[in-house]
C-alpha positions as CSV (number, residue, x, y, z in Angstrom):
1,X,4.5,-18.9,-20.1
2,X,7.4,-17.5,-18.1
3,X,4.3,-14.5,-17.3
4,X,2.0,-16.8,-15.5
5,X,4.9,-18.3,-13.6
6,X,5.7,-15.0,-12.1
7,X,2.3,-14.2,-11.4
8,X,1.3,-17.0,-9.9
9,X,4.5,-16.7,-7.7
10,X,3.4,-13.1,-7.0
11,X,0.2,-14.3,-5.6
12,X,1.9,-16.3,-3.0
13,X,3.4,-13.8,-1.5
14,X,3.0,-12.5,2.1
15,X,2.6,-9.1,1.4
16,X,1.8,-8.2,-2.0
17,X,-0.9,-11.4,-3.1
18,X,-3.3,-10.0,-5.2
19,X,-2.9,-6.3,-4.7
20,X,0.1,-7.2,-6.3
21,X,0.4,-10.3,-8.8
22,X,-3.0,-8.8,-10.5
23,X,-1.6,-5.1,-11.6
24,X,2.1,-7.4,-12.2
25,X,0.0,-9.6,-14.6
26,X,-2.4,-7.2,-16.1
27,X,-0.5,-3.6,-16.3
28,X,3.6,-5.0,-16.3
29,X,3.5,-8.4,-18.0
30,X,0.3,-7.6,-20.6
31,X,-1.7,-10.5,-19.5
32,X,-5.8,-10.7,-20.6
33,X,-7.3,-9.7,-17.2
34,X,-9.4,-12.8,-16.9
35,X,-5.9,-15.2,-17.0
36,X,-4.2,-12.7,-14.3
37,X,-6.8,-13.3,-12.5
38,X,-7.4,-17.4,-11.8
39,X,-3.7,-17.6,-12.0
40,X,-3.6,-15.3,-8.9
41,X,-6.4,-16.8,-7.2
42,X,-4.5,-20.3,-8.0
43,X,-1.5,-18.9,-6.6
44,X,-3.0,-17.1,-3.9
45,X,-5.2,-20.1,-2.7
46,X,-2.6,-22.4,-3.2
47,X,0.0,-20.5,0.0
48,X,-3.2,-20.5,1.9
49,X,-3.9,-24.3,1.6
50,X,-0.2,-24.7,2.3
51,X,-0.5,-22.3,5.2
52,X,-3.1,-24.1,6.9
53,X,-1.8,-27.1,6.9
54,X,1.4,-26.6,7.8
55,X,0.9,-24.0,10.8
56,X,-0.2,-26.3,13.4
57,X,2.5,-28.4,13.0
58,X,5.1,-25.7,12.3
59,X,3.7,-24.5,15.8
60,X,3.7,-27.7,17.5
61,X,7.2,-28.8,16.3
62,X,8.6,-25.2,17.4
63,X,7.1,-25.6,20.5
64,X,7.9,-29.3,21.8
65,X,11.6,-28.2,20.5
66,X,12.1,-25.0,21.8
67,X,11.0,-23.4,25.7
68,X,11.3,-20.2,23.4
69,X,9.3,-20.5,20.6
70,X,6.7,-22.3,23.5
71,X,6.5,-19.3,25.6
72,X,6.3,-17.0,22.3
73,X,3.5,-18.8,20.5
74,X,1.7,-18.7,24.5
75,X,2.1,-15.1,24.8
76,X,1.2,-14.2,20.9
77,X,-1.7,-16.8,21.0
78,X,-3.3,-15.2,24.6
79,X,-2.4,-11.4,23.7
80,X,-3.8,-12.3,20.3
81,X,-7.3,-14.0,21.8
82,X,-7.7,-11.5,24.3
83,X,-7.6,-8.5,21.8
84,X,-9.8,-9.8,19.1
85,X,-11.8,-12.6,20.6
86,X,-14.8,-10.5,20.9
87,X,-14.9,-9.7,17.3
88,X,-14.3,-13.2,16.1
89,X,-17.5,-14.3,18.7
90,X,-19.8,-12.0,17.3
91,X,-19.4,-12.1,13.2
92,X,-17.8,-15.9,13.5
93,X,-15.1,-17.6,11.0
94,X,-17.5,-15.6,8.4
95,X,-15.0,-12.7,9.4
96,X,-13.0,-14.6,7.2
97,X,-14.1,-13.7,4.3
98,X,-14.6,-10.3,4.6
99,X,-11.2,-10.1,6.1
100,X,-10.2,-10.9,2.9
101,X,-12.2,-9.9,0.5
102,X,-11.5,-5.9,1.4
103,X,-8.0,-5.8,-0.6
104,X,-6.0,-4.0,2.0
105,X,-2.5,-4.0,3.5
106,X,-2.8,-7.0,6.1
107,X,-5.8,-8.1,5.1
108,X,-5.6,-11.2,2.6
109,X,-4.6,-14.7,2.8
110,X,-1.9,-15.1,4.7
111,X,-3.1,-13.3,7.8
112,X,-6.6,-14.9,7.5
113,X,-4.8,-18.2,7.8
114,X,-3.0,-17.1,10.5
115,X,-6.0,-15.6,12.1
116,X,-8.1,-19.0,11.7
117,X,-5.0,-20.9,13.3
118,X,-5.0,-18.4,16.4
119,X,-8.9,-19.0,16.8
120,X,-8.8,-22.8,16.1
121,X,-11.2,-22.6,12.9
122,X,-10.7,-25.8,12.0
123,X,-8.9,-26.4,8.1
124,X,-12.2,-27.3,6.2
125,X,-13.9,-24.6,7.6
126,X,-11.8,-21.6,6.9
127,X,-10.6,-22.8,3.6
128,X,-13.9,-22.2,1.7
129,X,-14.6,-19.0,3.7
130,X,-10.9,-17.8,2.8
131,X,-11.3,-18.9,-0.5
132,X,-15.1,-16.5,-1.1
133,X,-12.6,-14.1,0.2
134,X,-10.1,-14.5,-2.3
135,X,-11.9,-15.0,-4.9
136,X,-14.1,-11.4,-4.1
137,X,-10.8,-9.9,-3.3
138,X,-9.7,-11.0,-6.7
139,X,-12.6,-9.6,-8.4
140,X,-11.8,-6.0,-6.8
141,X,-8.1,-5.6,-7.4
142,X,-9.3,-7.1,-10.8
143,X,-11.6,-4.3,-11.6
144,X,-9.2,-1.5,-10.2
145,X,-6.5,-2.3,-12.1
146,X,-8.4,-2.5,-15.4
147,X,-9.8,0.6,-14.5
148,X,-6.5,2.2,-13.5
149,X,-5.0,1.4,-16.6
150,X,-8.6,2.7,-19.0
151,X,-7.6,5.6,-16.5
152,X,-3.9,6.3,-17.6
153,X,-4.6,5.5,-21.4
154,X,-7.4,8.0,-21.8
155,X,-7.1,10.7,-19.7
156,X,-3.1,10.1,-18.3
157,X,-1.1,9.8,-15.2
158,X,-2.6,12.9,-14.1
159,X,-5.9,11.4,-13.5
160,X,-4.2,8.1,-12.7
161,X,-2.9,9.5,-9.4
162,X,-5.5,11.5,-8.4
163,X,-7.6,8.0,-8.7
164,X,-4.9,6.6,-6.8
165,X,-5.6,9.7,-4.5
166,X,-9.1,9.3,-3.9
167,X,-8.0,5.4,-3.1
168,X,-6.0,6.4,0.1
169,X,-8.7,8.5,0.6
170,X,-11.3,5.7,1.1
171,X,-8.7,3.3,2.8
172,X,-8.3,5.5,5.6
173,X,-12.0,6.0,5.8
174,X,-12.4,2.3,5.8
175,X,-9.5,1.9,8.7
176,X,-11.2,4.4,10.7
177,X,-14.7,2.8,10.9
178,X,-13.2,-0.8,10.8
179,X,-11.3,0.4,14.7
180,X,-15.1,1.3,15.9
181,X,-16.3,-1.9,14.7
């Protein structure tokens, strides 16, 4: 039990969400792949919820309160729109889910709630399209881990790292054609 705690907490996570809790659950805590993965999606939507309901008013408060935070949040929210409003115009809040879905560092939950606060998606929109996200997302790290571990048990670390290799290898191809885009 104490296991699916843990994960679930995992999921939550800022920085680690899936790309984390899953491997935790599956390759550290011996979970059945299937539970690691609806616990993490549980735990991973459940921060998200959180986060979009609270950030507007965690924003406002900070801001009525504070000439600091007001002129931060200003600053971040313009420099923010200015960069990436294009982007968000042409592929709409369906960004979202593709933001997420593609299990990278930064991309994932937190920062696609973020992202649909900045843009003013409203709540009931960008959950669902986060939650597609997650749930392909989910799928993904799902599968690599599974296949990481088939990876280390048959053939060893050897062929474990050069998978891991081959990984990085695609991520920076992906990061690379995601700044043309």
């Amino acid at each position: 039990m104490i296991e699916l705690i843990k994960t679930f907490l995992l999921a939550m996570t800022p920085v680690g969400e899936l790309r984390i809790a899953i491997p935790m659950a599956i390759g550290v805590y011996g979970l059945n792949p299937i539970v690691a993965y609806f616990v993490s999606v549980l735990g991973n939507l459940f921060i998200v919820l959180i986060l979009l309901t609270l950030l507007n008013k965690v924003s406002s408060f900070l801001s009525r309160h504070s000439s600091f935070f007001k002129r931060f949040f200003d600053k971040l929210f313009s420099h923010t729109r200015d960069k990436y409003s294009d982007k968000v115009a042409k592929y709409g809040p369906y960004l979202l889910i593709v933001f997420v879905a593609i299990p990278l560092p930064i991309t994932g939950g937190w920062t696609a709630s973020l992202v649909s606060f900045v843009f003013g998606i409203q709540i009931k929109k960008a959950f669902p399209l986060i939650a597609l996200g997650v749930l392909i997302a989910g799928l993904i790290v799902s599968f690599l881990t599974v296949f990481g571990v088939a990876i280390n048990d048959y053939f060893g670390t050897q062929a474990l790292i050069g998978f891991l290799f081959m990984l990085l290898l695609l991520f920076v191809i992906y990061r690379n054609l995601f700044k043309k885009i």
